[in-house]
Structure formats: C-alpha cells, structure tokens
NUMI-22062 format. One line per 8 residues: number of its first residue (from 1); their letters; for each residue x, z, y of C-alpha. Coordinates in Angstrom, 1 decimal, decimal comma, always signed. Example, Ala and Ser with C-alpha at 12.3 -4.5 7.8 and 13.67 -1.06 7.14 Angstrom:
2
1 = as = +12,3:+7,8:-4,5 | +13,7:+7,1:-1,1
***
This chain:
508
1 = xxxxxxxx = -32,4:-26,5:-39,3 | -35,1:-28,1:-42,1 | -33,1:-29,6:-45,1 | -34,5:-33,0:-46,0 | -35,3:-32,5:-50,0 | -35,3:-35,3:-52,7 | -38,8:-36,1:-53,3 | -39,9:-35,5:-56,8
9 = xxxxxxxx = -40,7:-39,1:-59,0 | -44,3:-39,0:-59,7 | -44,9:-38,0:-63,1 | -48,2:-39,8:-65,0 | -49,1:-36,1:-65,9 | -49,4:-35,2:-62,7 | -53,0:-35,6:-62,1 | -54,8:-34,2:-65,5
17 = xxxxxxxx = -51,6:-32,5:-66,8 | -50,0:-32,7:-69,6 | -52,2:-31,6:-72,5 | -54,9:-33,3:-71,1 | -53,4:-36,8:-70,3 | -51,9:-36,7:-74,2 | -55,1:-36,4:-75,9 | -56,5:-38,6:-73,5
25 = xxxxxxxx = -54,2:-41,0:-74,7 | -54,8:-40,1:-78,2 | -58,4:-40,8:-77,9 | -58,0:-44,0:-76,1 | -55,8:-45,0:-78,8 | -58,2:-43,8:-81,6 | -61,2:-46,0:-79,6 | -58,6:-49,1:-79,8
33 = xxxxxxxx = -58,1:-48,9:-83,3 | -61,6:-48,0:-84,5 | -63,2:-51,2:-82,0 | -62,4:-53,7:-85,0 | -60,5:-54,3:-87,9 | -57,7:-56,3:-86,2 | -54,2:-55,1:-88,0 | -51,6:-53,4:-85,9
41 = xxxxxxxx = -47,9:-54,1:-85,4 | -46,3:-50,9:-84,1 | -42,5:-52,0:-82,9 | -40,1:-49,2:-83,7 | -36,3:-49,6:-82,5 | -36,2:-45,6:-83,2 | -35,5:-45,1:-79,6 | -37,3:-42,9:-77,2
49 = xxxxxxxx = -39,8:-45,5:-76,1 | -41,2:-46,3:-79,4 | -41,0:-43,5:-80,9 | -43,4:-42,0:-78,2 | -45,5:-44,8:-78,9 | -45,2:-44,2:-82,8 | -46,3:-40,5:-82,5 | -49,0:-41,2:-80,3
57 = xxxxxxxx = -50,5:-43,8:-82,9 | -49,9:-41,3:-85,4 | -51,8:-38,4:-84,1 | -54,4:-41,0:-83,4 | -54,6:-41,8:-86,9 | -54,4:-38,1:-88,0 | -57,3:-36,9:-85,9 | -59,5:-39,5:-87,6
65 = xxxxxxxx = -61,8:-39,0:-90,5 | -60,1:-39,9:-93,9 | -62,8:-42,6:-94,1 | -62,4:-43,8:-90,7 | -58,2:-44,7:-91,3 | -59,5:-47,8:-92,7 | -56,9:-50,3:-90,7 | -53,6:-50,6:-91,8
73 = xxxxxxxx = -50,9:-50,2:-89,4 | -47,7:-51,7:-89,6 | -44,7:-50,2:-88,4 | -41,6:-52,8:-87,9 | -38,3:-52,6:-87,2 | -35,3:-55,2:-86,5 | -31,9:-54,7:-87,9 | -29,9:-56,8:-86,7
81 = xxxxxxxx = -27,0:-56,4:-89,1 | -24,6:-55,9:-86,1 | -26,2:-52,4:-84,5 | -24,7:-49,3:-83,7 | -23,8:-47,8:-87,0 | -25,2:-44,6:-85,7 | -28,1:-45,7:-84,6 | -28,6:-48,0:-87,4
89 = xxxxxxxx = -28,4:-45,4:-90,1 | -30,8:-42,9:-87,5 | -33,6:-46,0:-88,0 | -33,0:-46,5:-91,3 | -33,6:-42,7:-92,5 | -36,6:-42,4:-90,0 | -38,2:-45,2:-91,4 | -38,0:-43,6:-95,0
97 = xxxxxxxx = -39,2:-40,7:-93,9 | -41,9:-41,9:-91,7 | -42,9:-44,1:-95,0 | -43,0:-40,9:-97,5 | -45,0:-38,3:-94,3 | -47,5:-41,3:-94,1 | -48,2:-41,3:-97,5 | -48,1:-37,5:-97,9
105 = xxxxxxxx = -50,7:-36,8:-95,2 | -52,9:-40,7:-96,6 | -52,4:-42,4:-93,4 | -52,3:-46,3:-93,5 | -49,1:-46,5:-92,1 | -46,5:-48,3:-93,5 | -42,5:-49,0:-92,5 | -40,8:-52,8:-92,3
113 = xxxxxxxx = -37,2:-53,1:-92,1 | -36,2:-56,6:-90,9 | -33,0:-58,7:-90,8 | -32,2:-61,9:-89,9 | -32,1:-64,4:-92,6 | -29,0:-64,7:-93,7 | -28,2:-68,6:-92,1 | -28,8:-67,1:-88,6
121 = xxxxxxxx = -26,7:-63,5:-88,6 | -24,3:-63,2:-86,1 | -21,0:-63,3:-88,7 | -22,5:-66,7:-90,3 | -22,8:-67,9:-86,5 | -19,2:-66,8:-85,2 | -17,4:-66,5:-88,3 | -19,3:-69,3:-90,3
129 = xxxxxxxx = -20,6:-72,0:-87,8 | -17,9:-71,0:-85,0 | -20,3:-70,5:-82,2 | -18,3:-68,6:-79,8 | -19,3:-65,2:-78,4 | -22,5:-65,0:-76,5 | -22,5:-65,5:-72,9 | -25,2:-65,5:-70,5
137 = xxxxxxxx = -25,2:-69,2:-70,7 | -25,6:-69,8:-74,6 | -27,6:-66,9:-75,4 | -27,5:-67,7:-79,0 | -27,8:-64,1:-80,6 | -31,2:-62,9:-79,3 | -33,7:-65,5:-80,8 | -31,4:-65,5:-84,2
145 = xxxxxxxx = -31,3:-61,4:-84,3 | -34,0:-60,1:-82,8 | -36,9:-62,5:-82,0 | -37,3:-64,6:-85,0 | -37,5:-61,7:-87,6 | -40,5:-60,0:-86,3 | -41,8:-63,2:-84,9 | -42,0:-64,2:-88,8
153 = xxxxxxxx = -43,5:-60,9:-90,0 | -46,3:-60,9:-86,9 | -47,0:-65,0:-87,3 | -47,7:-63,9:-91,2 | -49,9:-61,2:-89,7 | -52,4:-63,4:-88,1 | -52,1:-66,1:-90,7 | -53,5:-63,3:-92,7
161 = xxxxxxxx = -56,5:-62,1:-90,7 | -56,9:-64,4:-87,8 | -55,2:-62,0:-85,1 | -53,2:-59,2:-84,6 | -52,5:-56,4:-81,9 | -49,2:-55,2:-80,8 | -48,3:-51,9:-80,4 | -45,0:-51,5:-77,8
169 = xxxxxxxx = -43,5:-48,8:-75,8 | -42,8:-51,1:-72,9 | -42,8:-49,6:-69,7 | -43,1:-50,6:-66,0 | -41,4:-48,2:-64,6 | -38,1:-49,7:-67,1 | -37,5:-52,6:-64,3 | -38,8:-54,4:-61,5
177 = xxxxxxxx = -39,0:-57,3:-63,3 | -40,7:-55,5:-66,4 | -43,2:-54,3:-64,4 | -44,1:-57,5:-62,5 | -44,7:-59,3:-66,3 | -46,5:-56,3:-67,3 | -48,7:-56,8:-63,8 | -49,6:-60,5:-64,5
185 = xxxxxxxx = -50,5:-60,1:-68,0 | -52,7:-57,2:-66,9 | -55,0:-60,1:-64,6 | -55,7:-62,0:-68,1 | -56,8:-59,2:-70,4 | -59,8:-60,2:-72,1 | -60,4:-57,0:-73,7 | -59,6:-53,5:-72,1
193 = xxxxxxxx = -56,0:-52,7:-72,1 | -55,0:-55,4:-74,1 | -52,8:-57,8:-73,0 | -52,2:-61,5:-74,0 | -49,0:-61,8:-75,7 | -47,2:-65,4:-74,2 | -45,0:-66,1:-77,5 | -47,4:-65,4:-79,7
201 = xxxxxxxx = -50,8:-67,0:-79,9 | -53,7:-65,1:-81,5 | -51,7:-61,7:-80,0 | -52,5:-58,8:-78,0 | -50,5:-56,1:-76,4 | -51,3:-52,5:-76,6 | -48,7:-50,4:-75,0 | -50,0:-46,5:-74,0
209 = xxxxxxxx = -47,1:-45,2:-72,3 | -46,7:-48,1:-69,7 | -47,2:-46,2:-66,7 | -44,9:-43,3:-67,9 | -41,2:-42,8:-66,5 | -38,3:-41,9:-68,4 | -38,9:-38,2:-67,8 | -42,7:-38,4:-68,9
217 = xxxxxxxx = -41,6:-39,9:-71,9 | -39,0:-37,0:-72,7 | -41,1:-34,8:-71,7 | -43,5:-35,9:-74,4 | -40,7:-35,5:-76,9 | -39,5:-32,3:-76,3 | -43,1:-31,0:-75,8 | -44,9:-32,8:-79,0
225 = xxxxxxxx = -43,6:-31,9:-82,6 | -42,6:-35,5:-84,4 | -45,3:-35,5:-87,1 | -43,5:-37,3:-89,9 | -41,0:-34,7:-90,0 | -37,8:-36,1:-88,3 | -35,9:-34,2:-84,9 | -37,1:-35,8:-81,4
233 = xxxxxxxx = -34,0:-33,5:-80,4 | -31,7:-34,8:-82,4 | -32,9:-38,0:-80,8 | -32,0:-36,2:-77,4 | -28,8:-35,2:-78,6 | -27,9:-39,0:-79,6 | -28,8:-40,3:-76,1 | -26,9:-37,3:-74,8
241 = xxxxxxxx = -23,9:-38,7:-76,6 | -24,3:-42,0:-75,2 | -24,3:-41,0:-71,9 | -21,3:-41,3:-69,7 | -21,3:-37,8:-68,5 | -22,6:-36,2:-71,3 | -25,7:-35,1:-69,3 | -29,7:-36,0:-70,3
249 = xxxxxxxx = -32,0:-33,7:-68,3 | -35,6:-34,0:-68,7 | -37,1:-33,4:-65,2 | -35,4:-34,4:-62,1 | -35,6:-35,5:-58,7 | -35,0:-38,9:-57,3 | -31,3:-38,1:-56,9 | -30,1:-37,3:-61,0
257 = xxxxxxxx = -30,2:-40,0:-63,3 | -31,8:-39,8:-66,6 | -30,2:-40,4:-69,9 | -32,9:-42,5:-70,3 | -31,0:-45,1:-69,0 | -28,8:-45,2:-71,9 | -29,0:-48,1:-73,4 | -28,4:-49,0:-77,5
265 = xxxxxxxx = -27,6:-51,9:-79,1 | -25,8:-54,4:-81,1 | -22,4:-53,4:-80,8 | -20,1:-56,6:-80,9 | -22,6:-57,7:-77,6 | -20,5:-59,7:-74,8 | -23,6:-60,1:-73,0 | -22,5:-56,6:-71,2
273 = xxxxxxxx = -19,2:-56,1:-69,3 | -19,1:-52,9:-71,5 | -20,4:-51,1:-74,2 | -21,2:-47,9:-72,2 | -22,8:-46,4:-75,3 | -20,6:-46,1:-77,5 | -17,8:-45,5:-75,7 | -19,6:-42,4:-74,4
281 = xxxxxxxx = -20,4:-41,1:-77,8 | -16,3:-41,5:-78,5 | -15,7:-39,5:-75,5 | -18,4:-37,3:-76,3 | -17,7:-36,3:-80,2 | -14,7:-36,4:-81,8 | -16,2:-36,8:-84,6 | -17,3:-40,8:-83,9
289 = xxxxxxxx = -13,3:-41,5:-82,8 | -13,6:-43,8:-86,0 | -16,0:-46,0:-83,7 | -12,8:-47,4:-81,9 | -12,0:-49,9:-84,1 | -15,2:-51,4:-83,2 | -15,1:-50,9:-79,9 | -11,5:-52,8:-80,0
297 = xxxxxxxx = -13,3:-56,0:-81,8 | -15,8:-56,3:-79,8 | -13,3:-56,2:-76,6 | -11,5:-59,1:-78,3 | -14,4:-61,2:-78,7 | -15,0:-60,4:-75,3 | -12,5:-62,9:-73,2 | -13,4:-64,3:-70,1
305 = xxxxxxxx = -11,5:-67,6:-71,2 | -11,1:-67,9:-74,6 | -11,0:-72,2:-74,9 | -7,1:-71,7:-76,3 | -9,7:-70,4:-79,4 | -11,9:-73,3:-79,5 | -11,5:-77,0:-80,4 | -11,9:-79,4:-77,2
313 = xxxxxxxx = -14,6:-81,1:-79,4 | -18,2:-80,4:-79,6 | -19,5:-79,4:-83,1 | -20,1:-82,9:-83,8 | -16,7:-84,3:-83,3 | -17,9:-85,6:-79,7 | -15,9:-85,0:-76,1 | -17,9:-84,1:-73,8
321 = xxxxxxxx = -16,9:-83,7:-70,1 | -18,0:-80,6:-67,6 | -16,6:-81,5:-63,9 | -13,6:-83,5:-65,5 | -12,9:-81,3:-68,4 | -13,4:-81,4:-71,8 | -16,8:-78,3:-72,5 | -14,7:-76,7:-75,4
329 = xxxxxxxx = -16,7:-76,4:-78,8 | -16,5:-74,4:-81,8 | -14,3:-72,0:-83,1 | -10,8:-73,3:-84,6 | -10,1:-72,5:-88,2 | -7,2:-70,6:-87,3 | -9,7:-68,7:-84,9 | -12,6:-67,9:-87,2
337 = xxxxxxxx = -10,1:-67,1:-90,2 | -8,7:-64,2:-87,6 | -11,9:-63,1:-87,0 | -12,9:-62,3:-90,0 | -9,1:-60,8:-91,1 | -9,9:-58,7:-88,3 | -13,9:-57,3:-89,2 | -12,7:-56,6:-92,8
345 = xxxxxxxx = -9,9:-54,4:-91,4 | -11,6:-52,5:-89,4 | -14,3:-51,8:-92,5 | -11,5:-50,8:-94,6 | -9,8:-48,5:-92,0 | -13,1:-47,1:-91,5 | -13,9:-46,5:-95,1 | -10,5:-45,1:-95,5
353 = xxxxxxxx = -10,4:-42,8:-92,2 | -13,7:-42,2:-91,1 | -16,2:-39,3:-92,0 | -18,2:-38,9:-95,2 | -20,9:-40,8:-93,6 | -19,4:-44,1:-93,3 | -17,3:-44,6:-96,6 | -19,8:-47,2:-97,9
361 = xxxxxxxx = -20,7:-48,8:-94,1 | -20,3:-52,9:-94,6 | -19,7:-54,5:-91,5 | -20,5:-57,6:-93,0 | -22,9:-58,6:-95,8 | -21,6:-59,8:-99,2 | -24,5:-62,6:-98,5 | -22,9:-63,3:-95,3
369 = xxxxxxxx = -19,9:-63,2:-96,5 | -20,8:-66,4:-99,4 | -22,8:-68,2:-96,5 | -19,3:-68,4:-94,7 | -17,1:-69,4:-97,8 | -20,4:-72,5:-98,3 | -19,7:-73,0:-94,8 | -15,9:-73,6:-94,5
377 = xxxxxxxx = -15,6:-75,2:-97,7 | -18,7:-77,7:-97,9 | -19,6:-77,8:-94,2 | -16,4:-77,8:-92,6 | -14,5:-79,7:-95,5 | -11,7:-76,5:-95,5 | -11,3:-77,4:-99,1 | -8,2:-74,6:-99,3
385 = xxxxxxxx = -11,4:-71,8:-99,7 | -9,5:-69,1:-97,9 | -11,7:-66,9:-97,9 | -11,5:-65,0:-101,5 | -7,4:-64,7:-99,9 | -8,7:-63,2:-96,8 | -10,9:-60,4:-98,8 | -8,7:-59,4:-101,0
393 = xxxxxxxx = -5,5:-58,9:-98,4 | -7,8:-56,9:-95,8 | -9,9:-54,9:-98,5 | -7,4:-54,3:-101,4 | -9,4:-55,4:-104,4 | -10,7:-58,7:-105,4 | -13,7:-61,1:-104,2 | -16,6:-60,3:-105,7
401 = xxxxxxxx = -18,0:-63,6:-105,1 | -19,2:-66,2:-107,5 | -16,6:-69,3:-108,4 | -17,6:-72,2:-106,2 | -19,4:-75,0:-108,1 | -17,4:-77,5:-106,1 | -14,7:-79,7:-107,5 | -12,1:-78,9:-104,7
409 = xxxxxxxx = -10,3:-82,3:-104,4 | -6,6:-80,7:-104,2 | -5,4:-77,4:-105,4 | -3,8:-74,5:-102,6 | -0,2:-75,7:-103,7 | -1,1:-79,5:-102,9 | -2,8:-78,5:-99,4 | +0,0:-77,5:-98,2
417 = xxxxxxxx = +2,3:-80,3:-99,3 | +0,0:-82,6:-97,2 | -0,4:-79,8:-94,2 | +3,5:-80,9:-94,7 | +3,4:-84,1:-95,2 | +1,2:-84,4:-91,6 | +4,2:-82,6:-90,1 | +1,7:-79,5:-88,6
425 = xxxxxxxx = -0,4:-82,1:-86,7 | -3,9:-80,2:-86,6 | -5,9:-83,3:-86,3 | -4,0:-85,8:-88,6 | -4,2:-82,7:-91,0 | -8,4:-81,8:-91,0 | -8,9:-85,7:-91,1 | -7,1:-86,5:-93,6
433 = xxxxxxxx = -8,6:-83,5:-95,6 | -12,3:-84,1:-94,6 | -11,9:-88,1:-95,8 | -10,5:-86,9:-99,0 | -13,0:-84,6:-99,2 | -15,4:-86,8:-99,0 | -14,5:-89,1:-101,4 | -14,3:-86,6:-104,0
441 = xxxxxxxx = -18,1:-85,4:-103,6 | -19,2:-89,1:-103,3 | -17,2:-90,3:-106,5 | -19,3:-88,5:-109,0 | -22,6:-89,8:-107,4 | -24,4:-92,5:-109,5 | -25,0:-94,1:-105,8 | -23,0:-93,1:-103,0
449 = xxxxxxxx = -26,0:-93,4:-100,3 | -24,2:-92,3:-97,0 | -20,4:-92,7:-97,9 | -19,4:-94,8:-95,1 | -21,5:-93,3:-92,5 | -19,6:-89,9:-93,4 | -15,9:-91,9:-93,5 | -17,2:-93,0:-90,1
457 = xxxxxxxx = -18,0:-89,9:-88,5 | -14,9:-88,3:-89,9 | -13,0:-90,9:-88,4 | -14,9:-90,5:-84,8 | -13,9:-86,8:-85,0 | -10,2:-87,0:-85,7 | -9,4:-90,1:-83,8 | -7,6:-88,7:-81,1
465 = xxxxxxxx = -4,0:-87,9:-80,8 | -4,7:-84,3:-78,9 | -6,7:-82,9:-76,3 | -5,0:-84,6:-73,3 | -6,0:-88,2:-75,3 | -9,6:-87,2:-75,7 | -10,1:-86,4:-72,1 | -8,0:-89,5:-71,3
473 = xxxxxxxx = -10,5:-91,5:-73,3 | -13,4:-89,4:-72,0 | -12,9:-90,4:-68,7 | -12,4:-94,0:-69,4 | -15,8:-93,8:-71,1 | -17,3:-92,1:-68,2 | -15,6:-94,3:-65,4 | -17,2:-97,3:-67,8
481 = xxxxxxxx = -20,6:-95,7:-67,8 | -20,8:-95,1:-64,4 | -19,5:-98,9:-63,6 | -22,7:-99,8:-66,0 | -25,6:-97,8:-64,1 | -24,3:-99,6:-60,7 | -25,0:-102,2:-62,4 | -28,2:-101,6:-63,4
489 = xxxxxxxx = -27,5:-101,8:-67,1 | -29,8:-99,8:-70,2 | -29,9:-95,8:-69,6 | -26,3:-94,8:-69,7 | -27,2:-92,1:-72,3 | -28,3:-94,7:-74,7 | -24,4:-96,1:-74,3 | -22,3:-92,9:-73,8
497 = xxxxxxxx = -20,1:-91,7:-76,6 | -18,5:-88,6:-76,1 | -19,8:-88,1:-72,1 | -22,8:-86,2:-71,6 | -24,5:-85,5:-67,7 | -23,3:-82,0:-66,7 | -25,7:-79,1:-67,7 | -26,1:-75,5:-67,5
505 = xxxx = -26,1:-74,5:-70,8 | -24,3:-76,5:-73,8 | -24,0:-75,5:-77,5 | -21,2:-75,9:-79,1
***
C-alpha cells in the first residue's frame, strides 16, 4: 500500500537555490538604491520579517563602493510604550547596536526610535481620557501607537526631498488578505518593484522578501550571519519562547506549523482573545514568571461587558441611545483611579520580584503620568488631584511630579465634606464640583469670555437624577424626534439632544 506524503511548501529558493537567490536579491536591492537619490525608510519591528529585510539592505550597502553609499538610509522603529517588555528591550539594544556596526563599518545607516506623543499613548487614553479598552469596533490604539509615529517621521521625509521609498518585510504568503493588497498594488507600479504606498502620497514600497514563506525567511536567518553584530538565534530562541508548544522548526511540510506564526505585540491588547505570546514564554522559562502580573492586567481590561465601569454618558455629557439603551461612555473616576492603582502595582511588584533586568522597567511614563494628573484635574474638573496619593501608596516614595499651577478651589478635607454633604450621590457630587470649579478659574480672568456656556454644559451633563432618568429622558427625546420627521420637520439631527441614529462604531 503507497502512503500519501505531505507535500513539501514551495520554497522561493527552490529554483536558483539558496546562495544564488540571496545575492540576487542583494544585487537587486543594490540596483534600487543606486537608480536615484530617493531616501529610504527601512521599517524594523526587530522581528523576523524585518530583520531579513534589514540584513538584506545591509549587505547591499556593504558590497557597494565607499563612494557609491551616498544615500542615507533610515532605519525606524515604533515603540509603542505598551510592548512586550522582552521584546521591547530586544529592539531597543539592536537598534544601538545596529547604530554603532553602521558607523564602525561607514555605512549610511542610521537607527529611529519612535513613540507616540505623549497626548495619544495608550495610559493618557485609558487612564487619562477614559477611552475604554480597544475593541474591534473602536479601534482607537493602532492609529494613536503605531501609525501616526512613523507616518510623522516618513511625511517629514518627503517634505524633505520630494519623495521617499519604503523598505518593509511584508509578505504574501503572511495572509490571504496580505497577499491580495500586495497583488493590486503590484498592477500600479510605475517603477519596477515599487509599489504605490495608499496612505502615503509621494511613497513607494520596496519589500524583497515578499514572495518568501516563513521557513525561507528562517532559513535566511539561520544561514546568513547578522552583520551588525547581534544573534539571529537568539531571535529564534525568543520566538521559540513564544510559541505554545515550545517548538520553531525551520523546514517543514504542509502538516507542522511554524513558529513563525508567533505573533508579538503590545501587551495590554484586547483586540486578541489571548495573549498567546506571552503566556508561552511564561510556560516556557521560568525565568519571565514575573510577566504574570501583566498578563493578569491585561485580562482585567479585557471584559466582555464592562459598562458597570463606564458612565451611561458620552464624553460630552450627552445620552445617546443604541437599540433602546444608553451606548456607555468613558471611564468612571472610580474606574480609571483603579486602573492606574493597579499598573503601578504591578511595576513595583515587578521591580521588587523580578530578575535583574527589569528593576528599572516603567510601565508607565513620568510624562504620562503628569498628562493624566492635567487631565483629571483641569479636563475632568477632579479638583481632589488624586493622583500624587495614588503614586505614593502603590510605589512607596513620593510623586516626583511638579506642584500644579492651578488654584484648586477646595482643599482634600473640604472635598469630602461636600462628597458628604451630596449624601454619595455621584452626579449631584461631580456637578457640583465641576461648577465650582469653574468659577474659580473664570474669577481671576480680567473677562470671563465663555463662563456661562461652560455653567451650561456642566449643567447639561449632570442634569439627570441616574441612569434609568437619562434613558427615560432619552427616549422621550427620541419618541419626540421621531414624531417631528413624520412630520416633515428640519433634519432631526439638527434638533436631537442626547439621541444619535444607531451606528457601528461610536467613541466614547
């Protein structure tokens, strides 16, 4: 009897080999970059993708003339302040020593670390605004994190010299749908192998390994020494980690998965049922056991209903109705206070109990940390600055922030006489705060341009008795509205206060 064997995936070094297909590539890359004096934007996440791509560009560069290296070449990578802590100090080491090989050997190659600006990292959003964790439906993270930061660094690239080519490790083999983008942008090259980049005009997409699979590109690795010094199987040994059975072989049939597959990222992401990764590398080294704590976090900020978290109002005091129901808005004070009890915790406990490595890792940004305090206390009128108490409970030493140049209209001691006084009402309580609030910042203005309008919107917002009045009210609003469009009356948007038409996707 014949036994029916898996067929073998076909490799893109199949039909030249290996050695042959790599410094084809090489040369093909050296053509590209000698053809004009467009800049280059390599993208480096320090994964296996790009870091294929990386050493390709860099042999490319080192098999060129001195005189020749003309070009510079900029290597970039996102930090999005909320990575894996392993893979986030991996990056961060690689890039300086990418930067210090480049230099050493006069290539004209140099490393970018980005980070969000401050106003859109992923504490100041949850912890500061009160955006509630990502969900597939507000998406909020990935422009703010990822996108924007090297958007801004490549946008300043071809304000600089008119255009700018892209250098990814994007692959079709990584999805269907990758591969079908990758296809159609193919059809509108205007220059060989160079594809238009749709976000960004004035743009073109290099990316060498895109018919490889995950084996070619370990294969690669493994085969091809790093040139700037670091370990591709170290590398190897990281995805290893993060695999679910411990198990990364290079070449396989159809049947055995590749660790290629593993996947790393930020790691308080909801956007995943679970963090696979990392909870491979705790069951994988005992050594990373300290990586619970995050792992807990990020499980809490991970409920599938999580409204008894959220005020029934919108961010701007409105009710808004979703199939008869109030769409739930931002974060409660009590809420975003426990979150951020919580993350300093967990970066004490790991300071205190972890390895040598991570006795200095911040969770969150002293920045970050004074964008919150500006937020609750000027934003969101929580005069009683909690914050500094927060810090210094979870943490064990005091803020190290500045003193807020705010006149806070009433001390802690008085706050809570009127928390008191509004007999633990939460509405009577923040409105009552935000109006006296706002009279104190208007009162030492020579004119006070906008005082009413903020009483008035303060007002709006803390009208309601509770939740069950604001829907009440909500659907008197909406029955109204929808009386007014039978009768032909001005677009009920124009006229609706606090009812919105049901949509997909709703911020808070």
């Amino acid at each position: 009897m014949t036994r029916n064997l898996p067929i073998r995936a076909r490799s893109a070094f199949d039909d030249a080999g290996f050695a042959r297909t790599v410094e084809g590539l090489v040369s093909q890359t050296q053509q590209l970059y000698l053809a004009d004096g467009v800049p280059w934007v390599v993208g480096y996440s320090g994964g296996k993708d790009s870091t294929a791509v990386l050493q390709l560009v860099w042999l490319a560069l080192a098999g060129l003339p001195e005189d020749q290296r003309t070009k510079p070449v900029h290597v970039i990578s996102t930090d999005t302040l909320v990575e894996n802590p392993v893979v986030a100090a991996w990056v961060t080491h690689s890039l300086d020593v990418l930067g210090e090989a480049a230099q050493k050997q006069g290539l004209p190659i140099t490393p970018h670390r980005l980070t969000p600006a401050v106003a859109d990292t992923f504490w100041v959003n949850l912890i500061g605004r009160g955006y509630p964790a990502p969900r597939p439906k507000f998406r909020w993270c990935t422009e703010r994190l990822k996108i924007k930061p090297s958007n801004t660094f490549i946008r300043e690239m071809v304000r600089s010299h008119g255009e700018a080519i892209l250098v990814l490790g994007t692959r079709k083999a990584e999805s269907s749908g990758r591969s079908a983008r990758m296809t159609a942008l193919e059809s509108r090259r205007v220059r060989d192998l160079l594809s238009p980049n749709e976000a960004l005009p004035n743009c073109l997409v290099y990316s060498p390994v895109e018919n490889w699979s995950n084996d070619d590109v370990w294969t690669f690795l493994m085969q091809s020494q790093n040139p700037w010094g670091y370990s591709n199987k170290e590398l190897l040994t990281m995805y290893q980690g993060a695999s679910a059975d411990g198990e990364c072989p290079l070449v396989v049939d159809s049947s055995t998965p590749s660790c290629g597959d593993s996947r790393f990222g930020c790691w308080t992401c909801t956007l995943v049922d679970k963090d696979k990764s990392m909870s491979a590398m705790i069951q994988n080294d005992e050594e990373k056991e300290w990586m619970l704590r995050l792992l807990e976090l990020r499980n809490q900020l991970d409920v599938a209903d999580d409204k008894h978290l959220r005020d029934f109002r919108r961010m701007n005091g409105s009710v808004q109705l979703f199939k008869d129901k109030p769409i739930h808005g931002p974060y409660t004070q009590e809420a975003r206070e426990r979150w951020l009890r919580e993350l300093l915790e967990a970066q004490a406990w790991i300071r205190e109990n972890g390895p040598d490595y991570v006795r200095s890792l911040e969770l969150v940004t002293m920045e970050e940390l004074e964008e919150i305090r500006r937020m609750w206390v000027v934003d969101k009128h929580e005069f009683e600055d909690r914050l500094p108490e927060i810090y210094e409970a979870a943490i064990g030493s005091k803020y190290p922030g500045r003193p807020l140049d705010e006149h806070l209209p009433l001390g802690p001691d008085t706050v809570e006489v009127l928390r008191d006084i509004t007999g633990g009402d939460r509405l009577h309580f923040e409105l009552v705060r935000e109006l006296l609030d706002i009279e104190q910042r208007h009162r030492s203005q020579a004119r006070r341009a906008g005082l009413f309008e903020s009483l008035e919107k303060a007002l709006r917002r803390g009208f309601y008795d509770d939740e069950a009045d604001a829907t009440d009210r909500a659907h008197h609003r909406k029955a109204t509205l929808d009386r007014s469009v039978s009768d032909d009356d001005p677009d009920p948007l124009d006229l609706a206060d606090g009812y919105v038409r049901p949509v997909q996707e709703v911020a808070p």
